[in-house]
Each structure stands twice: as structure tokens, then as C-alpha cells.
ROGU-637428 format. One record per residue (C-alpha): x negated, y negated, z; residue in three letters. Coordinates in pm, whole numbers, padded with zeros to 5 digits, always signed. Each point is the difference from the previous one (the first is absolute). Layout:
XYZALA;...
//
This chain:
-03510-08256+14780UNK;-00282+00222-00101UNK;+00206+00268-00113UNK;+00236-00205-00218UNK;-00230-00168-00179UNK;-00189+00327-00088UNK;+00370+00117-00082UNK;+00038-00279-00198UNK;-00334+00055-00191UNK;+00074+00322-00107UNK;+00362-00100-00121UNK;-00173-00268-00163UNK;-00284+00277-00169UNK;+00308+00214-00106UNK;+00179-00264-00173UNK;-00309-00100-00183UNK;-00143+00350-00099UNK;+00239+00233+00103UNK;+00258+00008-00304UNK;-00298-00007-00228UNK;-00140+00307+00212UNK;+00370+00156-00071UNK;+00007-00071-00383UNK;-00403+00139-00013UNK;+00119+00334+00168UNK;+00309+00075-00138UNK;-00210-00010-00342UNK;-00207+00238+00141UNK;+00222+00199+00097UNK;+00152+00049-00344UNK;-00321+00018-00175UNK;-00070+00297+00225UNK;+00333+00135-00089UNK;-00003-00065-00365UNK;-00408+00187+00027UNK;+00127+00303+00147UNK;+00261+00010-00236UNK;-00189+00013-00277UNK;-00237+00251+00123UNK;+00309+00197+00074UNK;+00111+00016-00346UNK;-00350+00043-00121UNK;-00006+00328+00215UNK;+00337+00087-00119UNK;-00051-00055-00366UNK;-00133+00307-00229UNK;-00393-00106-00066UNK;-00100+00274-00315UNK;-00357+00109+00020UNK;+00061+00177-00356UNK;+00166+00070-00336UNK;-00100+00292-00205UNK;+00152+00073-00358UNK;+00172+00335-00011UNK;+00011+00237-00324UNK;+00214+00278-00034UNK;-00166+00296-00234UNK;+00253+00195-00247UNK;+00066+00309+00272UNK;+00120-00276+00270UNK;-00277-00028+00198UNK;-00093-00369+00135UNK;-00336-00088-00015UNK;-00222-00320+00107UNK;-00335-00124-00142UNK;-00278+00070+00326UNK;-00400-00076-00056UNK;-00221+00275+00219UNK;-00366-00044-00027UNK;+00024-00264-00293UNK;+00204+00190-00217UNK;+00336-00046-00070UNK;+00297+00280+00016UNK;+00317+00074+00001UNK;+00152+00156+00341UNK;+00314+00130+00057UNK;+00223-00171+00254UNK;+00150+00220+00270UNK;+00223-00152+00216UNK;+00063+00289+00199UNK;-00322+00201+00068UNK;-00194-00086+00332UNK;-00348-00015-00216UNK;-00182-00107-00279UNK;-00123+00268-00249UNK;-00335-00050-00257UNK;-00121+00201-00238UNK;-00306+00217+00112UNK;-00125+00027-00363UNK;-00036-00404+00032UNK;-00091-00032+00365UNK;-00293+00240-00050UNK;-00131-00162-00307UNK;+00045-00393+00097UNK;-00217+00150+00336UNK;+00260-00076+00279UNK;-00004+00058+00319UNK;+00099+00386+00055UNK;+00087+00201+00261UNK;+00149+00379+00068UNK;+00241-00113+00228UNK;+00323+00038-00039UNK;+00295-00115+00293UNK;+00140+00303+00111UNK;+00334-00115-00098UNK;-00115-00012-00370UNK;-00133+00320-00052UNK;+00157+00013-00369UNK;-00129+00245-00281UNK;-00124-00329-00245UNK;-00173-00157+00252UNK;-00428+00036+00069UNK;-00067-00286+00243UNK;-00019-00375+00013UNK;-00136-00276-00221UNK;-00037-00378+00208UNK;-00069-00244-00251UNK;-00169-00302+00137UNK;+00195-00296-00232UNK;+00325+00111-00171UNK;+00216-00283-00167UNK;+00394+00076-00020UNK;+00111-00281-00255UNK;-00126-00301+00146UNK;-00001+00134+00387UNK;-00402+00084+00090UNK;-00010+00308+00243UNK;-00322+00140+00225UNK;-00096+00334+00044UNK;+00304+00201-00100UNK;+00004+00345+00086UNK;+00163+00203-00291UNK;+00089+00402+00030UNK;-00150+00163-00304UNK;+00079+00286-00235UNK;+00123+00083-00273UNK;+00301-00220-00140UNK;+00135+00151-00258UNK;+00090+00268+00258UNK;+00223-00240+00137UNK;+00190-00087-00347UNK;-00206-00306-00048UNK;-00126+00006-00365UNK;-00196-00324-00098UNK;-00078-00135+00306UNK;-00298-00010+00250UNK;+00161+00053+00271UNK;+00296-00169+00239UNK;+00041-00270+00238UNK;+00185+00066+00246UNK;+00139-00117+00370UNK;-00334-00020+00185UNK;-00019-00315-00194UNK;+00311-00113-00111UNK;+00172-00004+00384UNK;-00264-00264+00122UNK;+00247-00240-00190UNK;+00369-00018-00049UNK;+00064+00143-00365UNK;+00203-00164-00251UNK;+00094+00208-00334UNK;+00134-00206-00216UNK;+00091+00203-00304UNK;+00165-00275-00204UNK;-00325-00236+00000UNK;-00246+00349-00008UNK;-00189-00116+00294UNK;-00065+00144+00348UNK;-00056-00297+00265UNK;-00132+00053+00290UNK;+00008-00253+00294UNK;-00141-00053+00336UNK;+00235+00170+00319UNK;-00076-00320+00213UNK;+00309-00109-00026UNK;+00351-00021+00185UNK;+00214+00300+00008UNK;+00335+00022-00185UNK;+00070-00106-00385UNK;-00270+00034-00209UNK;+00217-00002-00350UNK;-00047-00313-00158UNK;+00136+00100-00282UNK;+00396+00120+00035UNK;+00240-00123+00269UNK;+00134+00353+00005UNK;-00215+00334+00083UNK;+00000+00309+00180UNK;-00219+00129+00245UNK;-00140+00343+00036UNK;-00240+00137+00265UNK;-00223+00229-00049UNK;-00229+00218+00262UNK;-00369+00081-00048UNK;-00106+00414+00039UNK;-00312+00103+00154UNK;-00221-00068-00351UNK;+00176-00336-00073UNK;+00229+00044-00259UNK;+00326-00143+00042UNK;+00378+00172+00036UNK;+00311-00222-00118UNK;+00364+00125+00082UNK;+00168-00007-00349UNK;+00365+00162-00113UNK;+00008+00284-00316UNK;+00347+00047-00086UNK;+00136-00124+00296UNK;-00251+00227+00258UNK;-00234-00160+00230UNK;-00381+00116-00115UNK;-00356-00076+00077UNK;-00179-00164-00292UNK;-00318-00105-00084UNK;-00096-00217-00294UNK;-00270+00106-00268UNK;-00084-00291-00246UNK;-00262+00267-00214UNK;+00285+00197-00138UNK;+00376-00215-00173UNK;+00237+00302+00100UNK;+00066+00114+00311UNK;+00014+00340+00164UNK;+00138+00243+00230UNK;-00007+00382+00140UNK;+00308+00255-00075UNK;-00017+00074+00332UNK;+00090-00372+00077UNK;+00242-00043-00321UNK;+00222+00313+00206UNK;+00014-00217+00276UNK;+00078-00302-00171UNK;+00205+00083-00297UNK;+00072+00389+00061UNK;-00232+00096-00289UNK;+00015+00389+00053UNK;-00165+00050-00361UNK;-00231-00144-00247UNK;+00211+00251-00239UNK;+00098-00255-00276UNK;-00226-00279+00078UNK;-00270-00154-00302UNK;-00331+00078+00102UNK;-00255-00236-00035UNK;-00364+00168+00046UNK;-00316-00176+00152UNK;+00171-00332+00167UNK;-00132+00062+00344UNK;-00326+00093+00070UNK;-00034+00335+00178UNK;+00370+00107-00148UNK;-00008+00210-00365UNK;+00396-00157-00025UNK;+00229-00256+00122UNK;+00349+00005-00096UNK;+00273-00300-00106UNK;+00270-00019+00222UNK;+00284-00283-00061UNK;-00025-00181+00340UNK;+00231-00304+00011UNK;-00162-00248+00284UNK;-00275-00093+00177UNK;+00056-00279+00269UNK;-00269-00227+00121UNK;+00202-00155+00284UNK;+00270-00208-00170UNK;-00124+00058-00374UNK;+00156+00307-00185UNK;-00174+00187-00265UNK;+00174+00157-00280UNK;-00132+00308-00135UNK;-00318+00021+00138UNK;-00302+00167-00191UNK;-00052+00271+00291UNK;-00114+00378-00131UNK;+00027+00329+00182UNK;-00254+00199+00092UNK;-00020+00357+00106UNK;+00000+00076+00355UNK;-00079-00162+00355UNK;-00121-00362-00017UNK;-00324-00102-00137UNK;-00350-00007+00222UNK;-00364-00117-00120UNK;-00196+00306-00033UNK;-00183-00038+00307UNK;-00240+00210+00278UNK;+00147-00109+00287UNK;+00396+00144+00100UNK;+00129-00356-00018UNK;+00267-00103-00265UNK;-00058-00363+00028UNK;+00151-00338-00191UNK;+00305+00269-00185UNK;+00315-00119+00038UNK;+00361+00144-00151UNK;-00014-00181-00313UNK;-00266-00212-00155UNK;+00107-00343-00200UNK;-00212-00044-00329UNK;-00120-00353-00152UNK;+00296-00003-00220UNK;+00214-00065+00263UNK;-00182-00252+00217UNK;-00139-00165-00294UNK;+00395-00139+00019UNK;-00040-00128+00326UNK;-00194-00305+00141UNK;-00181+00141+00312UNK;-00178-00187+00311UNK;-00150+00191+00266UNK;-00046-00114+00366UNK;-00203+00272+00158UNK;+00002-00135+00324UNK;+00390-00086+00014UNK;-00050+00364-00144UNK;+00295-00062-00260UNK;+00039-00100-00343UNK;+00218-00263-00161UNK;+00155+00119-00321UNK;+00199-00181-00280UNK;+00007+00050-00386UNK;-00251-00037-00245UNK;+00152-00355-00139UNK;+00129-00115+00282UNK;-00046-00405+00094UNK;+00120-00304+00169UNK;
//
């Protein structure tokens, strides 16, 4: 008798509390679920740390507004090169922090040292202690600006260039892998590898032939050696050609040559601004026997200035569409 009345209590205690106790977890439950879902989708949404107006000078080279030691200046973007760059003129005289050190990879004829600047502001992003190489910059074709900033900084974030809108947006890489483009419902994808000093390689098509490329945002045409243009085109002679003195720095002539496409995965350029120069492709002067960050062809601003870009450097691929491109 014992047992059923304790049996009896408890069904009596269950019919009382227990479909309350039911309704109270189920709710919950789906509170839990509906939490976790949102913090999902805040982890997998884009969260932009930055946006930073771009300017694009006369010659083609793209250029962002950048505050070292309290004054402000106008750096080059490079998009491509494993370093920043600073003038040593301006590094010496604003009394950063100097050094004779070079990495051995960079041993490059219009560079001195280091600069680290203790507060730098890149638009409205606020960096610490950023180490810039130093040297000379007009050595490096870089007329009116104090120097470059380059992918010691910029692949901390994912990189947006968005050359409709003139901006460069950078955002945080906390984030879900997989579509980042916000912006078009169609895109391409292109990876790209990293060499031994950081700057970046991209598979691209010249008339048809598979090449190397790299992309140089300081210059608006592109270029490439003869040596290259035999192997892609069966240029035997520049016999014929225009010539086109001083383009390239380091090279007395380049040379127009009618190209008729350059692929970026599924988008086709026509008629590509790409000149000829003399000989085997084109190294940095440099000390050390390394010919580092030169691939078969390289892309100028003019090109990718027609493109909306957005890099994900740890995917290790970038998503491509056109400039004007939307939903």
C-alpha cells in the first residue's frame, strides 16, 4: 500500500507541475537555440574595422591619406608587395625609430634600413608600432608620396577595393569561411600563393596562355619581358614596335605591343595596356641572388581599377567581379 500511494503521489506531482515543467523547458530549449543562432550569424556576418578613401594620381597610381608622427601624407597603396616602404628623407627628420637592418630577403638597391613609427593612422584605422622599410622612393617610381603601405598591414584584415565607391574597407577575419561578396550574386574566384617576401602570385590568361601575374596599383599600365612575350605571343622582334622610353623603372624603353586579352578567371579583357620590355623578366636591383615577388606579366591599376576586389588571405583566394557590379 506504501508503494502505491507514493506512486500515486508522484502521478499526482506530475499532473500538477509536470506539463508546466514541459512548457518551461521546451522554451528553454528554443531560447538556447534561437541564442546560438544569432551568435552564429554574428560570427558569420562581415564586421568592418575600416574604410579609407582612395585617390588615384594622374600616372595611375592609387594612393590613401595615412598620419605618421602627427603629420598627414599621402602613401601609395601596394597590394602586392610583402612590406611597407617610408621615405628616409622624412623618417630621419620626424626622428623615428631607425635601424640598419635590412631582412635578408629585401636587400634592394633603394632601401637603407627601417623606420617603426609608434602611432600611424590609415584613414580612420589607428595602428601601433609599424615597422616600415626605408629608402629612397622615388627609386621605386613613386613620385609624390612618402612612402607605401603595404601587406604587413593590410593582410591582418580581409581587403575590400571597391573602386566604384573609391574606398578600401577593411574588415575583421573572425568570421565564417565561404562568401564574403555582399555585393553581386555572381563572382569569380582566384587564388593566389604568397613567395618567400610576401608578395602575392595570381594565375591569370594573356592571349589565351596561362601566366604568373602580379598586380602593381603605383603604375595604370601593365608590363612584361620579351623574353616572356616569345613565349606567350611568339614575339621574335621588337623590329616595328612604338617605343615608349622611361615607363618602367630600371628599363631606358618599353615597347607597345597589341595584346588582345587578359583573363581574370571568368572576366575577359580586351586590349590590355601591357608594354614590352627588352629582355629576361624584370628583378629589383638587389644584393642578394634572389629574384623575388616577379612574375610573367604584371597587371597595372588601369586594369584592376575595373574590377571590384576582396581578399581573403587566409582562404588564400580572392573574389573578383566588375567594378559596377550589384545586387
Amino acid at each position: 500500500m506504501k508503494s502505491d500511494f507514493n506512486y500515486s503521489a508522484n502521478q499526482l506531482l506530475y499532473a500538477r507541475y509536470g506539463s508546466r515543467f514541459m512548457k518551461w523547458w521546451i522554451a528553454l530549449l528554443l531560447t538556447t537555440l534561437a541564442t546560438s543562432s544569432v551568435q552564429a550569424d554574428e560570427k558569420c556576418t562581415l564586421q568592418k574595422v575600416a574604410t579609407v578613401p582612395l585617390t588615384v594620381t594622374p600616372s595611375g597610381t592609387v594612393t590613401v591619406p595615412v598620419i605618421v608622427a602627427g603629420d598627414p601624407l599621402t602613401f601609395a597603396l601596394s597590394i602586392n608587395d610583402g612590406f611597407s616602404a617610408i621615405s628616409s628623407d622624412y623618417a630621419e627628420k620626424r626622428g623615428l625609430h631607425l635601424t640598419s637592418n635590412l631582412p635578408s630577403l629585401l636587400h634592394f638597391d633603394f632601401l637603407v634600413g627601417t623606420a617603426t613609427a609608434s602611432d600611424v593612422m590609415v584613414g580612420d584605422l589607428a595602428l601601433k608600432n609599424v615597422q616600415f622599410l626605408r629608402g629612397d622612393v622615388t627609386k621605386h617610381s613613386l613620385f609624390g608620396v612618402s612612402g607605401t603601405i603595404g601587406l604587413n598591414v593590410l593582410e591582418n584584415y580581409d581587403v575590400e577595393l571597391d573602386f566604384k565607391d573609391n574606398r578600401l574597407n577593411l574588415y575583421s577575419q573572425n568570421h565564417c569561411p565561404g562568401d564574403v561578396v555582399y555585393w553581386s550574386s555572381a563572382y569569380t574566384v582566384i587564388p593566389f600563393t604568397q613567395d618567400a617576401a610576401g608578395n602575392l602570385i595570381y594565375q591569370l590568361k594573356l592571349d589565351g596562355k596561362l601566366v604568373t601575374a602580379g598586380f602593381n596599383l603605383f603604375r595604370g599600365f601593365g608590363f612584361i619581358s620579351s623574353e616572356k612575350a616569345q613565349e606567350v605571343v611568339g614575339l621574335t622582334t621588337l623590329d616595328g614596335l612604338t617605343k615608349t622610353p622611361n615607363l618602367v623603372f630600371g628599363i631606358n624603353e618599353t615597347y607597345i605591343y597589341p595584346f588582345q586579352t587578359l583573363e581574370f578567371g571568368a572576366f575577359t579583357f580586351k586590349q590590355p595596356e601591357i608594354y614590352v620590355y627588352p629582355g629576361k623578366v624584370l628583378c629589383r636591383p638587389s644584393h642578394v641572388m634572389r629574384c623575388l615577388g616577379v612574375p610573367d606579366i604584371v597587371v597595372g591599376s588601369d586594369q584592376l581599377r575595373k574590377l571590384h576586389l576582396f581578399y581573403v588571405f587566409k582562404e588564400g583566394k580572392l573574389c573578383v567581379t566588375t567594378a559596377d557590379a550589384h545586387l
